[in-house]
C-alpha positions in Angstrom: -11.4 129.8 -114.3 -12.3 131.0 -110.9 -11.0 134.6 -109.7 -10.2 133.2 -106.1 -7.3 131.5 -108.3 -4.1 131.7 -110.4 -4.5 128.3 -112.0 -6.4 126.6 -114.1 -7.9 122.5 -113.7 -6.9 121.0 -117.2 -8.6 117.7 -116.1 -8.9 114.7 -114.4 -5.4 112.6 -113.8 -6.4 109.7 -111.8 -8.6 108.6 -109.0 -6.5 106.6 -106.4 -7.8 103.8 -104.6 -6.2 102.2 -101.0 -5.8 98.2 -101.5 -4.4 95.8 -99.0 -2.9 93.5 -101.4 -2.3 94.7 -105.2 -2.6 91.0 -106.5 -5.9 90.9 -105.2 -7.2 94.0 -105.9 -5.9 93.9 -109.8 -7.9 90.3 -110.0 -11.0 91.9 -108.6 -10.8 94.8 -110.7 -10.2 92.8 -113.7 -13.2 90.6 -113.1 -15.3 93.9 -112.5 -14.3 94.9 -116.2 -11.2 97.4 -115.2 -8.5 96.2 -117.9 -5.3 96.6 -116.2 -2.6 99.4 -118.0 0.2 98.6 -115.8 1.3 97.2 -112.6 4.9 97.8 -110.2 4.5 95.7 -107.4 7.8 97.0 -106.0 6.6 100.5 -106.4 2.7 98.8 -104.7 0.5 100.3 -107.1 -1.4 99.7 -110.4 -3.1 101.6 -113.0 -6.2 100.2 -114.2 -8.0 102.1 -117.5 -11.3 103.5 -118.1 -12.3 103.3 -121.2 -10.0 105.4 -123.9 -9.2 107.8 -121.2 -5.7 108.7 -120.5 -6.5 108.7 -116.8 -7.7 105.6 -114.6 -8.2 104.4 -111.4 -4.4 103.7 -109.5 -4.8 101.3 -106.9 -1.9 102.0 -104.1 -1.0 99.6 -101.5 -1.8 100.3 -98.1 -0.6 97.3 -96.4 -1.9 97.8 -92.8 -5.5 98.2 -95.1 -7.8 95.2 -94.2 -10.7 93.8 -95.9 -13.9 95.8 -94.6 -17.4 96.9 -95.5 -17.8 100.2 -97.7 -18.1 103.0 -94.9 -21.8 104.9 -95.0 -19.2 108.5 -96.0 -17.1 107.0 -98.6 -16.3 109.0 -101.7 -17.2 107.1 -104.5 -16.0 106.0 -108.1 -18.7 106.4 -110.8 -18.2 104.9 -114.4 -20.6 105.7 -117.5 -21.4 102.1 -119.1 -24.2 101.5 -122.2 -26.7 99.9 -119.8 -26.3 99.7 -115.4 -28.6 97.1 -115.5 -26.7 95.1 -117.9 -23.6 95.2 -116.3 -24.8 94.9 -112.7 -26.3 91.3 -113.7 -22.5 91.1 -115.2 -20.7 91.6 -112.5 -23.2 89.4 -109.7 -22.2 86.4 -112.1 -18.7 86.8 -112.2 -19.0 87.2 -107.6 -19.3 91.0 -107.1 -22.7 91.5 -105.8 -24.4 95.1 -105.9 -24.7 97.0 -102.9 -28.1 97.4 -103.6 -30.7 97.1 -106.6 -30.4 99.0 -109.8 -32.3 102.1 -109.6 -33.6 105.1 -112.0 -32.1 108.2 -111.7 -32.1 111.7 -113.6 -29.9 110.5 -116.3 -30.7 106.7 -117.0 -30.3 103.7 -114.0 -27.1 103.6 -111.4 -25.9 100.7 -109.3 -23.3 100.6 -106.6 -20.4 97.8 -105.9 -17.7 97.6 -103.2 -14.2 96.1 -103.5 -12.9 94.1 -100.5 -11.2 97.0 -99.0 -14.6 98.8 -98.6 -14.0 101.2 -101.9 -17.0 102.3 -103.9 -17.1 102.5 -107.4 -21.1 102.9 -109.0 -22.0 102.3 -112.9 -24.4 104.8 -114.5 -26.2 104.7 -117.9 -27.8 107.4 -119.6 -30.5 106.2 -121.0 -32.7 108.6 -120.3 -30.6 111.6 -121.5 -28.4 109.6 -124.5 -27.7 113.2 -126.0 -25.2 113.3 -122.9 -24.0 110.1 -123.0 -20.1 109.3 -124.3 -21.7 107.2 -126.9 -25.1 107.0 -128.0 
């Protein structure tokens, strides 16, 4: 714990993500491999799960939120899956094309998708360091 502070970070909760229209976003999150934990539509939001994790990605309607391209500043999601390139050649065939081409970073290969509303999630592997890998 830092000295500047009188609390301590226990852990991530959940990354929130601005949709235009829930229905939408849960379909192209499903189709992207996000398995849906819940959904309010009178409260606008959905909680989609990653992995075993307690916390996940909560998609929040925005409803004056068009569709638009992923900004060039735009934090971004990153998941760990077995194999990037695997999953990039996944997603392509089920309509969500990459952002660009696989590529080989530090850890194992990374690839980079955007939903309709111009959010950025990326996939990572770590094939090249398995011993920090969630599973090896």
């Amino acid at each position: 714990m830092s000295d500047d502070v009188s609390y301590e970070l226990l852990g991530l909760d959940n990354v929130l993500l601005p949709v235009g229209n829930i229905g939408e976003a849960v379909d192209f999150y499903g189709r992207a491999g996000f398995p849906l934990a819940f959904r309010l539509d009178e409260a606008g939001i959905a909680l989609l799960k990653i992995g075993e994790e307690t916390p996940g990605v909560l998609l929040r309607l925005d409803g004056e939120l068009s569709h638009r391209q992923p900004p060039w500043a735009s934090p971004r999601l990153w998941v760990e899956v077995p194999d990037a390139r695997s999953a990039a050649r996944s997603l392509a065939a089920a309509g969500i094309p990459p952002l660009d081409e696989p590529h080989s970073g530090a850890t194992g290969w990374t690839v980079e998708f955007a939903d309709p509303w111009g959010n950025v999630f990326g996939l990572t592997d770590y094939t090249k360091r398995p011993e920090l890998a969630r599973r090896a």
